[in-house]
C-alpha positions as CSV (number, residue, x, y, z in Angstrom):
1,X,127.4,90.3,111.7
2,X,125.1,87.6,112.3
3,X,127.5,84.7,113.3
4,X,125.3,82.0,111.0
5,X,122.0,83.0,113.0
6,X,118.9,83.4,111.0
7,X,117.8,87.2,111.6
8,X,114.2,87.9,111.7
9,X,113.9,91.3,109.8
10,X,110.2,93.4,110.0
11,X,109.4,96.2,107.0
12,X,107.9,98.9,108.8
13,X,107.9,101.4,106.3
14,X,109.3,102.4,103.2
15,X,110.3,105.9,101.7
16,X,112.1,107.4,98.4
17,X,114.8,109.9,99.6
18,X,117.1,111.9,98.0
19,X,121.0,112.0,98.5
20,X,123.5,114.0,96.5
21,X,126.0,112.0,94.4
22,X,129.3,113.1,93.8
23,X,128.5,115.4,91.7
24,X,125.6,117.4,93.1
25,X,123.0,115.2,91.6
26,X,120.0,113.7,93.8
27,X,119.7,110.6,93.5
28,X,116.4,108.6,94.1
29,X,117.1,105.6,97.0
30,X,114.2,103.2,98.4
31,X,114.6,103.4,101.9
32,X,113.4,100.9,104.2
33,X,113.0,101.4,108.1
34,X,113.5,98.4,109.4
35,X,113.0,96.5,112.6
36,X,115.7,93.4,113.3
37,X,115.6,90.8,115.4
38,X,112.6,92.5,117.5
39,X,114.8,95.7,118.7
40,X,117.0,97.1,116.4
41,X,115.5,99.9,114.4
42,X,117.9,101.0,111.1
43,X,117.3,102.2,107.6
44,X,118.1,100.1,104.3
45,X,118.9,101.8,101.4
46,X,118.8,100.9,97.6
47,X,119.7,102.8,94.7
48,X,116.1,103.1,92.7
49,X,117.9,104.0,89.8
50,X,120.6,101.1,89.7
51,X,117.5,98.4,90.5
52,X,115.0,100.1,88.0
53,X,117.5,100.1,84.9
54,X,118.5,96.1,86.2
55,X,114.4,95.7,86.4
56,X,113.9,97.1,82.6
57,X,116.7,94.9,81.4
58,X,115.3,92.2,82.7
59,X,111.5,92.6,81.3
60,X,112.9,93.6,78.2
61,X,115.4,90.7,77.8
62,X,112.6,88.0,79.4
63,X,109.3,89.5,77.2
64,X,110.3,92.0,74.9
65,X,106.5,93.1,74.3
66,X,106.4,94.4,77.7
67,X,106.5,97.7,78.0
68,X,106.2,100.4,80.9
């Protein structure tokens, strides 16, 4: 928790893993290793498939002559 304090967070690198879902299914996830406030290494990670459906929806809605 950050108390109101503006964090400085550094992108080191960034990966696609895989984790099983509940089912047994890998799942795609950006992961970001991260450097905060100067010391405190940590991962970040996003579902790829949740962001890139919400990213084609928007395209699509915003310029539907985009295409991938």
């Amino acid at each position: 928790m950050n108390d109101g304090k503006t964090m400085d967070i550094v992108v080191k690198s960034v990966d696609i893993s895989y984790e099983a879902d509940s089912k047994g299914y890998y799942r795609p996830f950006y992961e970001f290793n991260v450097q905060i406030d100067g010391d405190n290494d940590d991962s970040i990670l996003i579902d790829a498939m949740r962001y890139t459906r919400s990213l084609q929806s928007y395209r699509l809605t915003q310029n539907p002559l985009l295409c991938f």
